[in-house]
C-alpha positions as CSV (number, residue, x, y, z in Angstrom):
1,X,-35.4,-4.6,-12.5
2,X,-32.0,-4.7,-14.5
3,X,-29.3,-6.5,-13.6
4,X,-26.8,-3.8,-12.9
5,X,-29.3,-1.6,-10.7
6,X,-29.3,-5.4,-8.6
7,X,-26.0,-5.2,-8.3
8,X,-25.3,-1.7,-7.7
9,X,-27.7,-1.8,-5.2
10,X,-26.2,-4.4,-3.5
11,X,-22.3,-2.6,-3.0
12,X,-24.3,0.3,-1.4
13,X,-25.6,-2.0,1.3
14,X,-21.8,-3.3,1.5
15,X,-20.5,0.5,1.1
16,X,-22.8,1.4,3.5
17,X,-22.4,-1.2,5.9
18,X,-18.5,0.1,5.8
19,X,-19.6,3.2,6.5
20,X,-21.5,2.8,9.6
21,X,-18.1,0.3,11.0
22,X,-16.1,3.1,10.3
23,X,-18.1,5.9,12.1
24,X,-18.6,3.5,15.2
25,X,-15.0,2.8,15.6
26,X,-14.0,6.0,16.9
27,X,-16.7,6.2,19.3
28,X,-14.5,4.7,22.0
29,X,-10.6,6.0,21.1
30,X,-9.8,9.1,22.8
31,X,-9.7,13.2,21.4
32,X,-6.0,13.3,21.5
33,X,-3.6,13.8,18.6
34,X,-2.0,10.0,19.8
35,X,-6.0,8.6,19.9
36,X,-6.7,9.5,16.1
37,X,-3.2,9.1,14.9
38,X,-2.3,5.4,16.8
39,X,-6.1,4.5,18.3
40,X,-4.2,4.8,21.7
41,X,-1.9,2.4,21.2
42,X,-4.6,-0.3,21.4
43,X,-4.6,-2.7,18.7
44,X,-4.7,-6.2,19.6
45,X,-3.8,-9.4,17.3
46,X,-7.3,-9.6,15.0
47,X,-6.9,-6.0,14.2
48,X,-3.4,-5.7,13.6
49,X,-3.1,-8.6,11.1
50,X,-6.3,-7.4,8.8
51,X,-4.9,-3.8,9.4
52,X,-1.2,-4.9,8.1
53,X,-2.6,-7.3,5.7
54,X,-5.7,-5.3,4.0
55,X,-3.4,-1.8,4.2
56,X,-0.8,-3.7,2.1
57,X,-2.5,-5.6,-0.2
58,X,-5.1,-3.0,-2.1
59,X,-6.7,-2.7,-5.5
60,X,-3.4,-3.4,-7.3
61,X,-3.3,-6.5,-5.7
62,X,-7.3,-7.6,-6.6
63,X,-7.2,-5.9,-9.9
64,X,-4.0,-5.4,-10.8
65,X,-2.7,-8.4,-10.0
66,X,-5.0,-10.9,-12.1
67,X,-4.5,-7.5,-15.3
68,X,-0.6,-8.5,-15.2
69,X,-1.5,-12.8,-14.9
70,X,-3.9,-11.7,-17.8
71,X,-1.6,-10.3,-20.1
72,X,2.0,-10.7,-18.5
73,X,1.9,-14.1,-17.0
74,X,4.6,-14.7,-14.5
75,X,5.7,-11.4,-14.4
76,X,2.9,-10.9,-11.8
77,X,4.0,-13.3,-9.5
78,X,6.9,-10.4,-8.2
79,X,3.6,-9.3,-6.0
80,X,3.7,-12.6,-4.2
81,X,7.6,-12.3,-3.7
82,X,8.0,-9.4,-2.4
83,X,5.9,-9.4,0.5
84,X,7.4,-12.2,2.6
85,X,10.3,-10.5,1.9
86,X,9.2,-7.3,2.9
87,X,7.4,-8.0,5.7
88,X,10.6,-10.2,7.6
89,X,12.4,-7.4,8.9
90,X,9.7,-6.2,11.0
91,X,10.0,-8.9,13.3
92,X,12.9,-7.3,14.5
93,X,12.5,-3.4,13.5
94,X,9.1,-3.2,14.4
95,X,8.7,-4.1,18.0
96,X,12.1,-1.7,18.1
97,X,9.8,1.1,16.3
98,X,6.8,1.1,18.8
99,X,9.2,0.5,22.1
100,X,10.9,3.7,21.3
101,X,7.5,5.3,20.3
102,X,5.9,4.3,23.4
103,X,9.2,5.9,25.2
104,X,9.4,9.2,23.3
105,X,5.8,9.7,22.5
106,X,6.0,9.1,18.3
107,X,3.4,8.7,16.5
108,X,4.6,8.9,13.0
109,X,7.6,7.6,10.8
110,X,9.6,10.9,10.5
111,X,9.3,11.6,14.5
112,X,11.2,8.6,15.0
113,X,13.4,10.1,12.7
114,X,13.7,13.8,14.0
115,X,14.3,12.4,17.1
116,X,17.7,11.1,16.6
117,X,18.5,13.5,13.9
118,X,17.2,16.1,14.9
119,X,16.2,18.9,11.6
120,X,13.3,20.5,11.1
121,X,14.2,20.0,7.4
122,X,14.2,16.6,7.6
123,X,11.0,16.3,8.8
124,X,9.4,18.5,6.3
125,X,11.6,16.3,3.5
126,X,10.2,13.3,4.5
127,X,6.2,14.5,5.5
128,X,6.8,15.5,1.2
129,X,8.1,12.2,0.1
130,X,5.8,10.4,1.9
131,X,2.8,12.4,0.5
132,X,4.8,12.5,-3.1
133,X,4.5,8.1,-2.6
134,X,1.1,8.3,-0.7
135,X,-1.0,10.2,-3.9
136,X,0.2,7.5,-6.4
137,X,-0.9,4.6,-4.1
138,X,-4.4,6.5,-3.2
139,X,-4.6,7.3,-6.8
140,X,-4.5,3.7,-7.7
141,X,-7.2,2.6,-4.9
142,X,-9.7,5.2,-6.3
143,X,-9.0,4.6,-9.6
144,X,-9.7,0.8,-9.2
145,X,-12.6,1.6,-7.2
146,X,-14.0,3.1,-10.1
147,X,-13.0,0.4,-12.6
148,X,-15.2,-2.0,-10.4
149,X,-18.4,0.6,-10.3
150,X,-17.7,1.3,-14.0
151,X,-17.8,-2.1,-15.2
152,X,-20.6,-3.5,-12.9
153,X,-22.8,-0.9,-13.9
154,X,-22.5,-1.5,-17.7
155,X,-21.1,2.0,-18.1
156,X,-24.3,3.8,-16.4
157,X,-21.9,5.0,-13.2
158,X,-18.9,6.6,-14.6
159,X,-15.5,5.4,-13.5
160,X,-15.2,9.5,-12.2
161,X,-18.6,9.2,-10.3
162,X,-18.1,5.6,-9.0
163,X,-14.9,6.6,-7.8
164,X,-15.8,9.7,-6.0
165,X,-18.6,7.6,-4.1
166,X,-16.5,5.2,-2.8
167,X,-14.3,7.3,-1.5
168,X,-16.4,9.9,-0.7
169,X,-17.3,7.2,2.3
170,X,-14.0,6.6,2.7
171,X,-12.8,10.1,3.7
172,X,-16.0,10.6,6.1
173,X,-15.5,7.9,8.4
174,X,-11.7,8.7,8.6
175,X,-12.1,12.0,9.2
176,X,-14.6,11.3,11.9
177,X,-12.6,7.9,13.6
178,X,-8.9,8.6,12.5
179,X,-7.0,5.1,12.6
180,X,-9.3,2.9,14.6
181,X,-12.0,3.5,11.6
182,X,-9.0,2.5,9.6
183,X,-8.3,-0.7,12.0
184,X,-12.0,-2.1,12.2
185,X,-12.7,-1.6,8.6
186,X,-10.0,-3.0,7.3
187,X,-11.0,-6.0,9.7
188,X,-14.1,-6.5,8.1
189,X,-12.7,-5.4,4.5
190,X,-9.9,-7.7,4.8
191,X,-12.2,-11.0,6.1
192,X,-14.5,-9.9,2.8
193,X,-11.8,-10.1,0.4
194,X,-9.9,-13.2,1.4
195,X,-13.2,-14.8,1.1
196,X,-14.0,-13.5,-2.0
197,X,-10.8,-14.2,-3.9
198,X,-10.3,-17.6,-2.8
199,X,-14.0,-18.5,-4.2
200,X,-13.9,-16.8,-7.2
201,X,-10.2,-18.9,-7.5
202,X,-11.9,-21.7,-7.3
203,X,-15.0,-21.3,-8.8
204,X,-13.9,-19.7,-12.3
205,X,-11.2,-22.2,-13.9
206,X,-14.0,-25.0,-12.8
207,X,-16.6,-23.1,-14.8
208,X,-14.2,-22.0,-18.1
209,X,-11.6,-24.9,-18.2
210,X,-13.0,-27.8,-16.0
211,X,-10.4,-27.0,-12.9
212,X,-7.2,-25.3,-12.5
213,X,-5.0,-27.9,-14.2
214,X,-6.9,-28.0,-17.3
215,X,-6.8,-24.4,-17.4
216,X,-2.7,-24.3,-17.0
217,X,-2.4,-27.4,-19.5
218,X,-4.3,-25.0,-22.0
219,X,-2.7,-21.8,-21.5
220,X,0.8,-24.2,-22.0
221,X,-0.4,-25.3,-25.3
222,X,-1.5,-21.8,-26.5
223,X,0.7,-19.5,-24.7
224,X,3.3,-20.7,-23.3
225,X,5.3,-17.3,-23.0
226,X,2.8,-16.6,-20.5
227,X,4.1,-19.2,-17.8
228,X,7.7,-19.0,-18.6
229,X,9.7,-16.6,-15.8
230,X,10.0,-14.1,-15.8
231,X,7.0,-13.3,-17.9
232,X,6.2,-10.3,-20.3
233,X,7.1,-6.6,-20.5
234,X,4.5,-4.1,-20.8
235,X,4.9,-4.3,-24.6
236,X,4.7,-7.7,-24.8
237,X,8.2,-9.1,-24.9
238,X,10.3,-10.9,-22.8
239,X,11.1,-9.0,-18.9
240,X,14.4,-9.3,-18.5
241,X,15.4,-10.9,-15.1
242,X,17.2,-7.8,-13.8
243,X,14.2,-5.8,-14.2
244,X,12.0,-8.5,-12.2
245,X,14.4,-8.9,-9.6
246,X,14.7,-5.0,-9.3
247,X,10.8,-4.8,-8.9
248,X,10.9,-7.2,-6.0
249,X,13.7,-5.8,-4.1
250,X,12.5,-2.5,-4.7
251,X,8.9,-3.2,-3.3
252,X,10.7,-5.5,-0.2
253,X,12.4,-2.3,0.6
254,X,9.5,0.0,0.2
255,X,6.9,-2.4,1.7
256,X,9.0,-2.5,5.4
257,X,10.0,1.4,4.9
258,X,5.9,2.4,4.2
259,X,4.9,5.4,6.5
260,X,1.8,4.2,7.2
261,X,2.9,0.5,7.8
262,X,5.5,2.3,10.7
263,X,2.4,4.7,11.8
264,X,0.7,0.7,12.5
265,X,3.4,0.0,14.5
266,X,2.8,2.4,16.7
267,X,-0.5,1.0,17.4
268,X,-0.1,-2.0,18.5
269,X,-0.7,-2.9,21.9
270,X,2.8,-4.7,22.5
271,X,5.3,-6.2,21.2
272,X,4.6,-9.5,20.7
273,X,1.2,-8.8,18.8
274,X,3.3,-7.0,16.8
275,X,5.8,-10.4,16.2
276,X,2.8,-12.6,16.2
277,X,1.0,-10.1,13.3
278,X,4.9,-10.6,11.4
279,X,4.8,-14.5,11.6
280,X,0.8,-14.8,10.9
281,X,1.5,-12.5,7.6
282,X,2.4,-14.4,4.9
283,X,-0.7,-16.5,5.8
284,X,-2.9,-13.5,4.2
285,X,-0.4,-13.3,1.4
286,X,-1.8,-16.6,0.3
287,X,-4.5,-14.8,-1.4
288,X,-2.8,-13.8,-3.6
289,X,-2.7,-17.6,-5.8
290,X,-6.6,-17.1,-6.2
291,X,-6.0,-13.6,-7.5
292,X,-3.6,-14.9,-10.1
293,X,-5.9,-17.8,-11.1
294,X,-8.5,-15.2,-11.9
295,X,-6.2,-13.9,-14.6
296,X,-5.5,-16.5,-15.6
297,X,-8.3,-17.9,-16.3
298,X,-9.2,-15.1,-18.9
299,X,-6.3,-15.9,-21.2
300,X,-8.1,-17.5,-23.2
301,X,-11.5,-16.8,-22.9
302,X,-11.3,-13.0,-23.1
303,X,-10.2,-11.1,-26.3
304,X,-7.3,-8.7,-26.0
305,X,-8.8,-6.3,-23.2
306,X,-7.8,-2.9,-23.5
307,X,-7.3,-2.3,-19.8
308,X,-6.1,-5.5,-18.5
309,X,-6.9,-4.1,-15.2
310,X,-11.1,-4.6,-16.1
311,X,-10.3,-8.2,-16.4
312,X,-11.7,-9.3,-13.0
313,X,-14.9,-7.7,-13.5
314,X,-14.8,-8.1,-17.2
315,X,-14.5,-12.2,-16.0
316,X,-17.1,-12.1,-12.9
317,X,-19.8,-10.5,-15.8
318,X,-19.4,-13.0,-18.1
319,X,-19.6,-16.0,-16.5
320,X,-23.4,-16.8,-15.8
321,X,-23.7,-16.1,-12.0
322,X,-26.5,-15.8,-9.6
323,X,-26.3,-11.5,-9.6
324,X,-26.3,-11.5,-5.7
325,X,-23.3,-13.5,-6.2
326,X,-22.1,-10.8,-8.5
327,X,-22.8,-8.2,-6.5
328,X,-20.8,-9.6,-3.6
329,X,-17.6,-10.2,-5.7
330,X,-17.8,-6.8,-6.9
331,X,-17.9,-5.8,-3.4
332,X,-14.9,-7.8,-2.1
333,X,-12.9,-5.7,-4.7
334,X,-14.2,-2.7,-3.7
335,X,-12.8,-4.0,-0.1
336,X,-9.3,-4.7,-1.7
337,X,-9.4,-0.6,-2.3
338,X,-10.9,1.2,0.5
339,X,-9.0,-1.0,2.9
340,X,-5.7,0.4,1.8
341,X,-6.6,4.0,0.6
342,X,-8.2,4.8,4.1
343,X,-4.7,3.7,5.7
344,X,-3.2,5.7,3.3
345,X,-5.7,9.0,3.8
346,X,-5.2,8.7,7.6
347,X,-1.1,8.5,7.2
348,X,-1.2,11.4,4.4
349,X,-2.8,13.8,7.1
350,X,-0.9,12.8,10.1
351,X,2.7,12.9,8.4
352,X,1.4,16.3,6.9
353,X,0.4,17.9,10.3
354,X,2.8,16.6,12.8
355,X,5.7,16.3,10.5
356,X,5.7,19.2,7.9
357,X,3.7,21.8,9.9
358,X,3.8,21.3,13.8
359,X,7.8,21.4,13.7
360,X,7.5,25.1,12.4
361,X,4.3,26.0,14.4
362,X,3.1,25.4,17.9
363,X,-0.7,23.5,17.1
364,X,-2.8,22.5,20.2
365,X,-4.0,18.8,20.1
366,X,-7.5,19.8,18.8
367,X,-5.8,22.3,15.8
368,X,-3.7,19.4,15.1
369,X,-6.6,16.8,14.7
370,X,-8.4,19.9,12.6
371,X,-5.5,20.2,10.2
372,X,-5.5,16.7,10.1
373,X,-9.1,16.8,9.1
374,X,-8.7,19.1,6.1
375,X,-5.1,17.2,5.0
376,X,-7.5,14.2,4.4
377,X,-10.2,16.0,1.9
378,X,-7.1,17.9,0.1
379,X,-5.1,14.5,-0.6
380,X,-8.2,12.9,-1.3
381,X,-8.8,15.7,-4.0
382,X,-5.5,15.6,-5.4
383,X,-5.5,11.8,-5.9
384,X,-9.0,11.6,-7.2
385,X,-7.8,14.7,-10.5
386,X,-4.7,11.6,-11.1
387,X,-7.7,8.6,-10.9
388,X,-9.0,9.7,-13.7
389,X,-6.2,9.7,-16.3
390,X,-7.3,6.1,-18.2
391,X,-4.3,5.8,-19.6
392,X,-2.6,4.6,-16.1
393,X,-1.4,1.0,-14.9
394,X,-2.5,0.1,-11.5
395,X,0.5,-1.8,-10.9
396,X,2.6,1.0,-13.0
397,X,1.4,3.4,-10.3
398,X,2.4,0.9,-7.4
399,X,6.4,0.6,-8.3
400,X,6.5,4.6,-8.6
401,X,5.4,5.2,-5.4
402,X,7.6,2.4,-4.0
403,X,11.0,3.8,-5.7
404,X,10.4,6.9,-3.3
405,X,9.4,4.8,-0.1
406,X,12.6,2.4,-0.5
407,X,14.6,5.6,0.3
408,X,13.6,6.0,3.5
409,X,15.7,2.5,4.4
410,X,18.9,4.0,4.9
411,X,18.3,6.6,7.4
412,X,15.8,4.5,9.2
413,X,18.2,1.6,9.8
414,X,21.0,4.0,10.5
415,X,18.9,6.0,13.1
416,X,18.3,2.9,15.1
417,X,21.7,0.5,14.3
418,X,24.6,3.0,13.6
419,X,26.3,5.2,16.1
420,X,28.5,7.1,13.8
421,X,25.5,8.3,11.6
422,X,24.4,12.1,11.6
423,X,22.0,14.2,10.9
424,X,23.8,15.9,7.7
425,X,24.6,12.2,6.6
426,X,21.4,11.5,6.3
427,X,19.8,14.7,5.0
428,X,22.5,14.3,2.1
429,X,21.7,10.6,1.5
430,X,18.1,11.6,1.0
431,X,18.5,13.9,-1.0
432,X,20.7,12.5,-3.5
433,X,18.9,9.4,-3.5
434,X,15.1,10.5,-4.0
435,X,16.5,13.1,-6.4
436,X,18.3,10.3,-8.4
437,X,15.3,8.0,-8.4
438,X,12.9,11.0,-9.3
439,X,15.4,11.9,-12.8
440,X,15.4,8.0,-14.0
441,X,12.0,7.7,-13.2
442,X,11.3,10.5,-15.8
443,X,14.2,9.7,-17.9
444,X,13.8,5.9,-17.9
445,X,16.2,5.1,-21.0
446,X,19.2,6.8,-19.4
447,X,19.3,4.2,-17.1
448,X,22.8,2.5,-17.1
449,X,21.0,-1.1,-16.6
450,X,17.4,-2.4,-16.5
451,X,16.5,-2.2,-12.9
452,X,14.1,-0.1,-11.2
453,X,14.8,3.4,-10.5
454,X,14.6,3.3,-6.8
455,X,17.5,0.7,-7.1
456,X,19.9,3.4,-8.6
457,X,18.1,5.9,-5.9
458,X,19.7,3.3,-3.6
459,X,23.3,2.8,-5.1
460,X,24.0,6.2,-4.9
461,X,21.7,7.4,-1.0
462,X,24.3,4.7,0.7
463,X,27.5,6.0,-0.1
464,X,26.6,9.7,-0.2
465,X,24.9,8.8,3.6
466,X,28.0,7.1,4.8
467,X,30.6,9.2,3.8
468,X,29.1,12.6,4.4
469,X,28.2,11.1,7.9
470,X,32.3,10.2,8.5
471,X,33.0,13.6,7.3
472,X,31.0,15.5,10.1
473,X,31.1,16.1,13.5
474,X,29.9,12.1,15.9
475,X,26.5,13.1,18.0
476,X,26.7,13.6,21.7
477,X,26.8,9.6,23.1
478,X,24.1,10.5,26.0
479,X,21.5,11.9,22.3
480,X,22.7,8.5,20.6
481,X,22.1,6.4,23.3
482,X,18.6,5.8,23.5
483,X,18.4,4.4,20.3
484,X,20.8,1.6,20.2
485,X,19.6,0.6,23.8
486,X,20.1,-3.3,23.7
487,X,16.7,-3.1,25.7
488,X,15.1,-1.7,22.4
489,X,15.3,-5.7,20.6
């Protein structure tokens, strides 16, 4: 039998193996709208820390991440920066988060919203921003899904085909289980690829270079632009620092501000998992080093790749392994991506249904979980056209969708923290800051400095939110209350 038909054969077993996990899952969460959307409200530690963990850290993280090591060096290590930072503040707005959903019944990120300012505008504005973030990110998970199938197969399965299988699974078990098939598959995903990238860290500078100081000893003498900060640019020159340090703050902001990271929230059981899940989180982060290794470690033994992204699979195909062995590293990256673009399926539909539609029209709880049902196939559709464009960076696709998420900081923080805030403030700071990152995102040379558009979305969604807040009419004290209830830290 060939090699690749071994192999292939082997990430059906793991695909279906996921499968059958996420199908079971939902066996014991209830019928209601809050049972598919937050699994109840049940989530204890394991759960919530592979949840937060796997959801975050996807196929831009396993694939992407050692394609930028690969060809931009340092510049990749902005991944492992932002997420300590971005995770911090939710040991203080996330136990805030789920107290007040637990109070007022919310199950999303734009409820908690709409309930202090309260516009049916606003909720559709942010259900469309979210999705607008949510297709790039689900684009990117399919996409590397297929670069894995693609590769391992030696070009028999299509990236299009190997794609559209993986998540073909992945929309079947969350349309049946809703979040807890999302929670107890990203459980086993998330044990899978920790395991995975930490070996294969290990395992590949030994076999090229002799260990992992040898190997950074010889990318030193060869190329040394390569371990110098800030690292490369996409076109091979020096990044500038302001455009590093605008990637990281950018993603800090968007990775706290992510709708589905909120929706999580929501899910947890009580507040201190949810602490203990924020301290235990950088821990999973850690996987990151083996990820960059991997990169690494094909500087100088791979010719110029033209998809840095293939460089894992390119790597794990050319080193002389046992091909179970390969079959199972192929799997853990197919892990990194279904554990993140089911999250992200599950959030598209519920911020779709009970934030752009159900504000407008009066849904019963099983019309609702239908809607939500056919949300999931039609963002899975749209994401799977974008998958196939090859000419797209999986890390590339990453910032965009962060620029738009970052913008939901400002009216989340003032919701919960500022009295004086209102409900035109912020619909005016939204506006003008999404629409601000949106035109330097497609006009990136107007720019008045290098940093990332969601940045200038930033500079000018503050002032715009706090002075067209001071210019209209304070909320009624007994409305505002509630939310800046000391009892809520």
């Amino acid at each position: 039998m060939e090699r690749w038909v071994i192999i292939t054969a082997i990430i059906g077993v793991y695909l279906a193996l996921t499968l059958a996990i996420g199908l079971r899952a939902g066996r014991d969460t209830s019928k209601s709208v809050t049972g598919y959307v937050a699994g109840d409200r049940g989530f204890g530690l394991l759960v919530m820390y592979f949840v937060t963990g796997a959801s975050v850290f996807s196929a831009f993280a396993f694939l992407g991440g050692p394609g930028w090591a690969y060809s931009r060096g340092a510049a990749a290590f902005y991944i492992l920066s932002y997420g300590v930072l971005g995770i911090a503040p939710w040991y203080i707005l996330g136990p805030r988060a789920a107290r007040l959903g637990r109070r007022k019944g919310f199950v999303t990120q734009a409820q908690l919203l709409v309930g202090r300012f309260p516009s049916r505008g606003l909720s559709a504005m942010v259900a469309l921003l979210s999705l607008m973030a949510f297709i790039p990110y689900i684009t990117l998970q399919m996409r590397g899904a297929g670069i894995v199938i693609e590769a391992v197969s030696e070009g028999n399965i299509p990236l299009w085909l190997g794609a559209a299988v993986a998540y073909g699974i992945v929309v079947l078990y969350v349309l049946v289980s809703g979040v807890a098939a999302v929670g107890w598959t990203n459980t086993f995903q998330g044990i899978f690829m920790l395991v995975i990238a930490w070996v294969l860290g290990i395992y590949l500078p030994i076999k090229l270079y002799g260990g992992i100081g040898p190997m950074f000893e010889a990318i030193q003498i060869a190329r040394p632009e390569l371990l110098t900060v800030p690292g490369l640019a996409a076109d091979g020159n020096p990044w500038s620092w302001g455009a590093y340090s605008s990637a990281i703050l950018v993603s800090a902001i968007g990775l706290t501000m992510w709708p589905h990271l909120f929706m999580k929230a929501f899910t947890a059981r009580d507040d201190r998992i949810l602490r203990r899940t924020v301290v235990l989180f950088p821990t999973f982060q850690l996987f990151l080093i083996p990820v960059f290794i991997i990169g690494f470690a094909g500087v100088l033994f791979v010719d110029e790749l033209a998809q840095p992204d293939f460089i894992l699979p390119h790597l794990i195909l050319s080193v002389d392994l046992p091909v179970i062995l390969v079959g199972l590293f192929c799997a853990g990256a197919l892990s990194a991506s279904m554990s993140t673009g089911d999250a992200l399926l599950h959030a598209s539909a519920s911020v779709m249904v009970e934030d752009a539609a159900r504000p407008f029209r009066a849904m019963s709880e099983q019309a609702q979980r239908a809607w939500m049902r056919v949300v999931v196939v039609i963002a899975g559709a749209i994401a799977y056209y974008f998958a196939l464009d090859p000419d797209q960076s999986l890390v590339v696709l990453l910032l965009t969708s962060y620029g738009i998420i970052a913008q939901f900081a400002p009216p989340i923080v003032a919701a919960m923290y500022w009295r004086r805030a209102t409900t035109a403030g912020v619909v005016a700071g939204l506006v003008a800051g999404s629409l601000t990152t949106l035109f330097f995102f497609l006009n990136p040379e107007l720019r008045p400095w290098e940093v990332h558009e969601g940045i200038l979305g930033l500079c000018v969604h503050l002032p715009v939110l706090v002075v067209a807040s001071l210019m209209t009419p304070m909320q009624d004290a007994d409305h505002v209350a509630p939310f800046l209830d000391p009892d809520l830290r």
